[in-house]
C-alpha positions as CSV (number, residue, x, y, z in Angstrom):
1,X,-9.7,13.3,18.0
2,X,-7.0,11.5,17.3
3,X,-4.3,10.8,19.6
4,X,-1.1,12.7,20.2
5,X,1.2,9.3,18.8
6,X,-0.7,9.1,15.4
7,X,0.3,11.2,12.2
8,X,-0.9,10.1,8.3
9,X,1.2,10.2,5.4
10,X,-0.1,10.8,1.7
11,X,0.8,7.6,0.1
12,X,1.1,6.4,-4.0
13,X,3.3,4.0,-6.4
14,X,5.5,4.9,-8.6
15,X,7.4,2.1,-10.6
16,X,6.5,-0.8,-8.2
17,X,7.7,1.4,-5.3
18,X,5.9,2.8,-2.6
19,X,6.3,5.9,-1.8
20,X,5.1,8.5,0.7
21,X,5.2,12.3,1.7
22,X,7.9,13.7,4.3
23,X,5.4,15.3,6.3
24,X,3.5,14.2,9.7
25,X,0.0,15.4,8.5
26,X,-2.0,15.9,12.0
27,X,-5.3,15.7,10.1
28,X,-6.8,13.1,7.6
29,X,-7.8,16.4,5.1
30,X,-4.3,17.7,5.4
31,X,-3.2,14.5,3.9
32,X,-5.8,14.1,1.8
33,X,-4.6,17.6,-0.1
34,X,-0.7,16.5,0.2
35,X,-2.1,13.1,-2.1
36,X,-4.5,15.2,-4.3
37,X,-1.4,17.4,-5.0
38,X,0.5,14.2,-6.1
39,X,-0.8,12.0,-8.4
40,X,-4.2,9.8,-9.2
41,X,-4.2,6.9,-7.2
42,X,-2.9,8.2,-4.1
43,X,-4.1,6.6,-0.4
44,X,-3.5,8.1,3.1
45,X,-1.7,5.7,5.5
46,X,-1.8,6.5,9.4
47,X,1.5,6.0,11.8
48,X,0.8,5.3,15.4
49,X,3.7,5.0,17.9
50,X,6.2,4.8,14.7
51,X,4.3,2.0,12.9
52,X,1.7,1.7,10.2
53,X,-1.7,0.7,10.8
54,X,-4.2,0.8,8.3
55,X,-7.3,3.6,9.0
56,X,-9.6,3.5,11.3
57,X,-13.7,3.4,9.6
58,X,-14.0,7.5,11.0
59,X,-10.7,7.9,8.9
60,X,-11.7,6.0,6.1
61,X,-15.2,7.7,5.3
62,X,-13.3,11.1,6.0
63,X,-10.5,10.0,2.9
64,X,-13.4,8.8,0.9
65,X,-14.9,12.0,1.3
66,X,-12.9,14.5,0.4
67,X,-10.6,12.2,-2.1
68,X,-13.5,11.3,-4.1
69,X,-16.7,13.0,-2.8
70,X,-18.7,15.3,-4.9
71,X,-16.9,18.0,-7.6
72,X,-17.9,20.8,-5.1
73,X,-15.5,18.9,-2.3
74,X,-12.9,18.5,-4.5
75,X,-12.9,22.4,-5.9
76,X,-12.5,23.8,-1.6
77,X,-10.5,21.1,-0.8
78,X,-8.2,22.4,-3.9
79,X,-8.9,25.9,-2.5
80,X,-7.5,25.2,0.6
81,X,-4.9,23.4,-0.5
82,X,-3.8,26.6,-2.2
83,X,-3.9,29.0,1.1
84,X,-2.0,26.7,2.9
85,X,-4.1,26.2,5.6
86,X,-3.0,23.4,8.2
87,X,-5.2,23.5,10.9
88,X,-8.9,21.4,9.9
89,X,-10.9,23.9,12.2
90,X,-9.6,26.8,9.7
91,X,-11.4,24.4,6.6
92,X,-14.5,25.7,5.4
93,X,-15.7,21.4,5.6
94,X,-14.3,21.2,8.9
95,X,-17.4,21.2,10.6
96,X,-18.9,18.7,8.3
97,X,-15.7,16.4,8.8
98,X,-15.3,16.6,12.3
99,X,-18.8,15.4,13.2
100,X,-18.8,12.0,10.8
């Protein structure tokens, strides 16, 4: 669980700029479907107490996962995505994400 001070932000370049989503994602796979929605390329980047710090290992494997784990991943990540779901518990992975 992460704590109460720590948010992530879908993350990409565009024309040597960084850029970054408006949203305080509470979850690594509700960021990870704000970046899928953007454009190839995109990263995650966490914000504790108002600064940036890269991901922690849990975080990592859990954005490698479900940015480029298998097609099947991709296709209910995608589905969620769609219903707007913001809570990881109401993901049909959550399970599988909250134990790694």
């Amino acid at each position: 669980m992460t704590s109460p001070n720590v948010y992530f932000i879908a993350a990409w370049t565009n024309s040597d700029f960084l850029c970054g989503c408006n949203h305080e994602h509470k979850t690594i796979i509700s960021a990870v479907a704000c970046a899928a929605s953007t454009c190839a390329g995109a990263y995650v980047i966490a914000i504790e107490n108002r600064k940036y710090r890269e991901l922690t290992r849990k975080e990592e494997l859990q954005f490698q996962n479900l940015m480029y784990g298998s097609p099947e991943r991709v296709r209910t990540l995608v589905r969620w995505m769609r219903h707007g779901l913001n809570r990881l518990g109401n993901h049909p992975l959550g399970g599988f994400f909250e134990s790694t």
